[in-house]
N, C-alpha and C positions, 0 to 999 in steps of 0.2 A: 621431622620427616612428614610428619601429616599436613603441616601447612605447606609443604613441596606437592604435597601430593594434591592439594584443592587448587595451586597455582596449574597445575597440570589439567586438569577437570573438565575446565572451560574448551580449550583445543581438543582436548579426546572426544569433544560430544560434538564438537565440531566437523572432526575428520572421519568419524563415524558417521555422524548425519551424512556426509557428499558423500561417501562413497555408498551408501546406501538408497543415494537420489540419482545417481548412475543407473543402477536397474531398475529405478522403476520414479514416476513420479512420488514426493515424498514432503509436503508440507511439513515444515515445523509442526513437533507434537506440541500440545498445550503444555505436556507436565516440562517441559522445557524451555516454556515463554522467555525466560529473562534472558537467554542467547540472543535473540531479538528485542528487547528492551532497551539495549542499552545505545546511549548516543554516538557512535561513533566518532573522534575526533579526525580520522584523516579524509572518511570519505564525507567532508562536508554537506555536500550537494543532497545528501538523503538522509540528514538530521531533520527532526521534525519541525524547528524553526524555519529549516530552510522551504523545504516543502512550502507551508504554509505563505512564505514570503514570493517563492517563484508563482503559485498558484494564484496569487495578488486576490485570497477569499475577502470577500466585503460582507459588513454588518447582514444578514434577513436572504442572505443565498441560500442554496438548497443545493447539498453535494454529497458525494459517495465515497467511503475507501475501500474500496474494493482486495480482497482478502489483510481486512484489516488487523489481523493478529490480536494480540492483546492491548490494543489500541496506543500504541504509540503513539502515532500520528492523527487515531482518531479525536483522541481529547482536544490538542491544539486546534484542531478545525473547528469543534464545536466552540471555542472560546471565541474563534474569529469569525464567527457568524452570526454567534450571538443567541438570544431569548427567542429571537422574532427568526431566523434561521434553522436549519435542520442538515446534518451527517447522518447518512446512512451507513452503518457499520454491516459490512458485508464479509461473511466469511463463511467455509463449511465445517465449522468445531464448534460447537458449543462451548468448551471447554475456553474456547481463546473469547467467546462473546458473553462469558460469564465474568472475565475478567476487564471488559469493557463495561461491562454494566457496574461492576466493582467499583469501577474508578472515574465513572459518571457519578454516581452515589457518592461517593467520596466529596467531589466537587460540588455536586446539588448542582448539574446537570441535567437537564430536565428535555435537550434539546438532539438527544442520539436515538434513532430507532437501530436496534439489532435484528439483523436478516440473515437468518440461517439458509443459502443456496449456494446455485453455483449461478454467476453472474448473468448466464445466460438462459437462466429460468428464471429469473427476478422480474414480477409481477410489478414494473417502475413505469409510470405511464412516457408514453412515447413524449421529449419535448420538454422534460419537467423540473430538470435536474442544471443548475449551473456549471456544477465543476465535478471532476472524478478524480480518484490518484489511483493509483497504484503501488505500492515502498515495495520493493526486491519480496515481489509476489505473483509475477507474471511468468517465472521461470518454477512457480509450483503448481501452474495450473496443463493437467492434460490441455495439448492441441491447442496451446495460451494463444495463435495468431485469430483465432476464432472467434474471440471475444469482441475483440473492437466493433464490428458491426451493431453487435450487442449495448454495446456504450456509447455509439455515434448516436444513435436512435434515441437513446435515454437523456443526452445533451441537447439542451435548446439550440439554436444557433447562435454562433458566438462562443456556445461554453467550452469550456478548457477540457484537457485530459494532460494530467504530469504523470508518468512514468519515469520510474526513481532505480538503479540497481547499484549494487557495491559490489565488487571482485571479493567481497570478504564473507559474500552470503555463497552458498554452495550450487545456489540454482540459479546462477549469475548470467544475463543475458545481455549480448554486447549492442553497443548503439548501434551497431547497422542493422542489427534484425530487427531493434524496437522500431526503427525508422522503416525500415519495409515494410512490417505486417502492419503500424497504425495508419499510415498514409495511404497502403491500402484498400484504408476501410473510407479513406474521404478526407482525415484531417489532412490539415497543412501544420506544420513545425511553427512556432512562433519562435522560442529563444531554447536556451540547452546552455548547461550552469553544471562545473565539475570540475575533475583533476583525473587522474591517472587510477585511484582508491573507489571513486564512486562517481555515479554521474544523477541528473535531470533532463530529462528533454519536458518541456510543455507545449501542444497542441491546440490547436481549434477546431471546431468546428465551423465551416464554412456556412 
């Protein structure tokens, strides 16, 4: 019975967490990171490999994950950037950017800075930054279309911006809106990689 009962665990924190993100905005708490840790098999498109692959990161770049949780996807980036490269781990928990630091340490990682804000008080100079992501964390941010001007500015021209969501995260936000609010900050769409479970769009900055 008790091991029915841990099979059961994972969905009750799940269907608790949305229905609790209905009234009101509701970030993943950190004491529940590993709801978000894990790889998803169906929704491809916003596994951390993937990510990293649509975002084509190269060795000595300079990029952000913007509400990067417990760094899923932060670690991968830093791997694909390398010594001479730098990931900015952006998020507003402590608690999920102690666990980034955790697992940068772990690694001897030496190439992640942690920034406690909200994306649009980040102190990033105008210009400076190659690539941004975002993993099904756009639909936890109050007033989220608000950001992108935020993030067009902190992109060199040229740099990327991938926005990632799954149908299986609670705060799931569908390709047409991601496509209206970033486009209206200036990008253009480059490519969009997914199925029916998860999707990617990647952007430029013009």
């Amino acid at each position: 019975m008790s091991g029915f009962l841990l099979l059961l665990l994972p969905p009750a924190l799940w269907v608790g967490w949305r229905m609790a993100s209905r009234r009101t905005v509701l970030p993943c708490p950190s004491e529940i990171a590993w709801l978000v840790e894990m790889e998803n098999p169906l929704a491809r498109a916003t596994r951390s490999e993937q990510v990293v692959a649509q975002l084509q990161l190269r060795s000595g770049e300079h990029a952000i994950d913007i509400g990067c949780g417990p760094g899923r996807v932060t670690i991968p980036m830093a791997r694909a950037v390398g010594p001479q490269g730098q990931v900015i781990a952006l998020d507003v928990q402590d608690g999920m950017l102690a666990k980034v630091a955790a697992k940068a340490e772990a690694e001897a990682l030496r190439n992640i800075q942690p920034l406690r804000t909200d994306v649009r008080e980040a102190a990033i100079p105008a210009g400076s930054l190659d690539a941004a992501v975002m993993v099904m964390a756009l639909g936890e941010i109050p007033d989220g279309a608000g950001i992108f001007p935020s993030v067009f500015a902190m992109l060199r021209p040229g740099g990327r911006l991938l926005v990632a969501e799954s149908v299986f995260d609670p705060h799931y936000v569908s390709r047409r809106r991601v496509r209206q609010q970033v486009t209206a900050a200036g990008f253009r769409e480059l490519r969009c990689a997914g199925n029916a479970f998860g999707y990617s769009i990647t952007f430029e900055r013009p």
